[in-house]
C-alpha positions in Angstrom: -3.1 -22.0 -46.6 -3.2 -20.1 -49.8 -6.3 -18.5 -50.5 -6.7 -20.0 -54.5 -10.1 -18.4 -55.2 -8.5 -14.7 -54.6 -4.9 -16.4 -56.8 -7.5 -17.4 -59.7 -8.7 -14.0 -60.2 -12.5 -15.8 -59.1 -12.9 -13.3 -56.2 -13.0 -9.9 -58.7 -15.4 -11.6 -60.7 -18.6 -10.3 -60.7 -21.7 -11.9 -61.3 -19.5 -15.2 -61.7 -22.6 -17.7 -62.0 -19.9 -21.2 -61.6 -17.9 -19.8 -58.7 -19.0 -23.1 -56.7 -16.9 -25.4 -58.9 -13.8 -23.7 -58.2 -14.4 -23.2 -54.9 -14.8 -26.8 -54.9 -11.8 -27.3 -56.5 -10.1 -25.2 -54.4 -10.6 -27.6 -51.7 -9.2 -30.3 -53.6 -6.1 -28.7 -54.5 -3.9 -31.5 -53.6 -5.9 -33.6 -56.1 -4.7 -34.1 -59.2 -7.0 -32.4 -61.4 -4.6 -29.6 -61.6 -2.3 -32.1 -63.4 -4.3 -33.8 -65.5 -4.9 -29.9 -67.5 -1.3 -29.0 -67.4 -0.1 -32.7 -69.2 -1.7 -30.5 -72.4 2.2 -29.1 -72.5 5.2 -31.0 -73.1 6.2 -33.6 -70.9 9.6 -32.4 -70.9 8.4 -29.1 -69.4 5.7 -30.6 -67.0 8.3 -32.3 -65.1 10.4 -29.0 -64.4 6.7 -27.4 -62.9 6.5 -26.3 -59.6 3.9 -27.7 -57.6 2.4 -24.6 -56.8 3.0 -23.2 -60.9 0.7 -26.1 -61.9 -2.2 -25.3 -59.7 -2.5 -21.2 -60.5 -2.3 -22.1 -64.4 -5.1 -25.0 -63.8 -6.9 -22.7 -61.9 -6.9 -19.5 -63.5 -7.4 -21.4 -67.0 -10.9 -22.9 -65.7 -11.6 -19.6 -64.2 -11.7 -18.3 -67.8 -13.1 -21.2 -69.4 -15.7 -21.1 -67.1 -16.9 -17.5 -67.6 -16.6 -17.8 -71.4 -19.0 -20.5 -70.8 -21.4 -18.4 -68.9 -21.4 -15.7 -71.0 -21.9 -17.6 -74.3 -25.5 -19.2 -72.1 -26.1 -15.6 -71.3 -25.1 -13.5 -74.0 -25.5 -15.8 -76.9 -28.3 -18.0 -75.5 -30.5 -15.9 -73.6 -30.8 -17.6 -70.4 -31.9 -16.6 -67.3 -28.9 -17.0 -64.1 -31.1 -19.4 -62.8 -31.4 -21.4 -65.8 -27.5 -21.3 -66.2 -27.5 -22.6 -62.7 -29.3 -25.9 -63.8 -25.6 -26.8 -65.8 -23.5 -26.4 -62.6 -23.3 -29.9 -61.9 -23.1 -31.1 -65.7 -20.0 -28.7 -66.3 -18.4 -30.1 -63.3 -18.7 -33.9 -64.4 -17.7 -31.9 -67.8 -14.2 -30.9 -67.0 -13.5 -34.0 -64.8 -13.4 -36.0 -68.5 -9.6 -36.8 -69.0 -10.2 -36.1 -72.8 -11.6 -32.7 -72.3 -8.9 -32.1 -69.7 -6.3 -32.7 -72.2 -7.7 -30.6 -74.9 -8.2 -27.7 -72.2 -4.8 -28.2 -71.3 -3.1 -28.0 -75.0 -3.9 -23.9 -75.0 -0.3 -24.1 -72.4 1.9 -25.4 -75.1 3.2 -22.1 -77.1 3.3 -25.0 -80.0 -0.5 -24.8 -80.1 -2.4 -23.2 -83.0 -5.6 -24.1 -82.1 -7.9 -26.8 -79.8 -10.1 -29.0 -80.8 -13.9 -27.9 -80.4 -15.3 -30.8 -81.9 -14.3 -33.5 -79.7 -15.2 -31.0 -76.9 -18.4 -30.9 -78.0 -18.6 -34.7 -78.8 -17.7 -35.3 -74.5 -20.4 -33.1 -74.0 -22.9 -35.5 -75.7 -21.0 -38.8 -74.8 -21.1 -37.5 -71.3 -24.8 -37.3 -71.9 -25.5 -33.8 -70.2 -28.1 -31.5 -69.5 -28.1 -30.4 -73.6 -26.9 -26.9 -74.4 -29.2 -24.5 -76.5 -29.3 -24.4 -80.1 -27.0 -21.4 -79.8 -24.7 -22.3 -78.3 -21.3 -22.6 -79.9 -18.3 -24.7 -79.3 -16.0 -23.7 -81.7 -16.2 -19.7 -80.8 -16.0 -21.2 -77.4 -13.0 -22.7 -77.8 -11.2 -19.8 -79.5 -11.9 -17.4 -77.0 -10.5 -19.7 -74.4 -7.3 -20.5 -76.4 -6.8 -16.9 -76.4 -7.5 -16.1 -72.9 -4.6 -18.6 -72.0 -1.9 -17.3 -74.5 -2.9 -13.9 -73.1 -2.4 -15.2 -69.0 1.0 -16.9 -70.1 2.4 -13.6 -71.3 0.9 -11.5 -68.8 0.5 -13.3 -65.3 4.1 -12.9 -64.2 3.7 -16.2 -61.6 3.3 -18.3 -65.0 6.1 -16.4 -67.2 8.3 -19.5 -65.8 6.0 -21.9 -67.8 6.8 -19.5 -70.7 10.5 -19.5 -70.3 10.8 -22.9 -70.1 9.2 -23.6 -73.0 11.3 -21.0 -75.0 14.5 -22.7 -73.6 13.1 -26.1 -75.2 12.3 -24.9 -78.5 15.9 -23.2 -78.8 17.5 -26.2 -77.4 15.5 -28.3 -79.9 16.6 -25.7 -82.8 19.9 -26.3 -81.6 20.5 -29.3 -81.8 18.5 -29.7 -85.0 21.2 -27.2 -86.6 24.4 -27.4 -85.0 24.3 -31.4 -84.3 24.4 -30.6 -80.4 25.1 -33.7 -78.1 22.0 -35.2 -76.6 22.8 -34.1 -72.8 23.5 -30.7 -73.5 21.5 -28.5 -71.5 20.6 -25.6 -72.2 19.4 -23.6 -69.2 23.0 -24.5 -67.6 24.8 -23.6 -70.3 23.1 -19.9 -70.3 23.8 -19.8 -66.9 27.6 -20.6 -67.2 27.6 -18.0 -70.3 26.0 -15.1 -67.9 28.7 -16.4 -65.3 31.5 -15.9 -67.4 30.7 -12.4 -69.2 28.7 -11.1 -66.7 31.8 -9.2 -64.8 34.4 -7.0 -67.1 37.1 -7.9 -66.5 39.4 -4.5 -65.5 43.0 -5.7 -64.6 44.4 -3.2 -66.2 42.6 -0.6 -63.9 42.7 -0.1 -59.9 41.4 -2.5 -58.5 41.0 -0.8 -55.0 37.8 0.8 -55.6 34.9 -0.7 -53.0 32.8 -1.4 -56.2 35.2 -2.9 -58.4 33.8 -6.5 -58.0 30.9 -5.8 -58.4 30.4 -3.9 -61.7 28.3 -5.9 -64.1 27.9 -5.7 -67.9 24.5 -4.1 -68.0 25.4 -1.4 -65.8 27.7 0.2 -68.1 25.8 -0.8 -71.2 24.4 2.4 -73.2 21.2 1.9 -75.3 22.4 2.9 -79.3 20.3 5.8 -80.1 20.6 6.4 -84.0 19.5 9.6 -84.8 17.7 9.9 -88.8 19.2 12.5 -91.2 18.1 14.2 -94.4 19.8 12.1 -97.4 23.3 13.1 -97.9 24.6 13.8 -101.3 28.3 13.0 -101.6 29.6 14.4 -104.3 28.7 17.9 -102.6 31.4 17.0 -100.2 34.1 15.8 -102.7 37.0 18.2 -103.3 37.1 19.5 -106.6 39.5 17.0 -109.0 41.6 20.1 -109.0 42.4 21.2 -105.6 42.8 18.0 -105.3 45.9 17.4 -107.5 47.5 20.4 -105.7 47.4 19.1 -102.4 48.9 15.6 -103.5 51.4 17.5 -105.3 52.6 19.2 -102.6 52.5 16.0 -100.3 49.2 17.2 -98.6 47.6 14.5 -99.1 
């Protein structure tokens, strides 16, 4: 069984106040909570989502939301940890809301600019929860949590596939958009098939007997272009005088 709290990042945490709702969570792992925050990204890509790739972004995503969430009632609010304690249950019943789920979810789609704070804090009242201190605010909130996903998306390499994907879409999209591209063309195949057919050179010219032949690839001949700058070159200091240069045509030098 894999141990998700240590996955999530939840077990370096310090001081981390709503560890109990992801531990919770953690336990329901075959649930489909982990879904419901991931339908924020295209369905397109959902459906090409590993069971397991679905569960680390849920989880490390609430993981930061979480502690954001913390810290703005400790930093911002000036509560005490065991008055922060008082909203474990609330933020629980919080995140199970489909509508904040989705919104929570959105920060995965690289099409994303920003989230919607305002319905986030509109569930909070409709939800009718313990209420939040005057201070508290929803719309840094949700910026800092938008970022913290971006940022796990680029740098978490189990969720760079979740990246990829999406980056295959949008070109595929672009594609077809330009070049009129049939509606069954895919993409990811079609790069495949490319790095299939180029990846070798192709040496038939050369002996073929060497133990390494078939397996010489592309990139392991390829040599990075290193341009070196210069000072800026005056030509005419290198252009034979008009002269010297009728001479040498005349006598066929040229």
């Amino acid at each position: 069984m894999l141990d998700w709290l240590a996955i999530w990042g939840v077990t370096q945490a310090a001081g981390f106040i709503f560890k109990p709702i992801l531990e919770d969570l953690a336990k329901d792992a075959a649930k489909d909570w982990a879904k419901d925050l991931l339908k924020g990204i295209p369905g397109k890509i959902f459906q090409k989502l590993k069971k397991e790739d679905i569960e680390i972004a849920a989880g490390k995503a609430l993981k930061e939301f979480l502690q954001l969430m913390q810290q703005q009632l400790k930093a911002r609010c000036k509560l005490a940890e065991i008055e922060i304690k008082e909203y474990t249950t609330d933020i629980k019943k919080f995140l199970s809301d489909k509508s904040v789920t989705e919104i929570l979810g959105k920060a995965f789609d690289i099409n994303c600019e920003s989230l919607d704070a305002k319905t986030l804090e509109d569930s909070w009242n409709r939800l009718q929860l313990k209420t939040l201190p005057s201070k508290f605010n929803w719309q840094s909130l949700t910026e800092q949590y938008f970022t913290q996903v971006q940022e796990i998306l680029l740098e978490s390499k189990e969720l760079q596939h979740i990246l990829e994907l999406q980056n295959l879409s949008d070109i595929e999209i672009n594609t077809k958009e330009i070049a009129g591209v049939i509606v069954d063309f895919n993409l990811v195949k079609y790069q495949e098939g490319i790095r299939e057919r180029y990846g070798n050179l192709k040496l038939d010219s050369l002996d073929t007997s060497g133990y390494a032949y078939n397996e010489l690839k592309l990139w392991q001949i390829f040599t990075v272009q290193n341009v070196r700058e210069t000072h800026q070159v005056l030509a005419q200091v290198h252009e034979l005088p008009k002269e010297h240069l009728r001479r040498l045509r005349e006598s066929d030098q040229v």
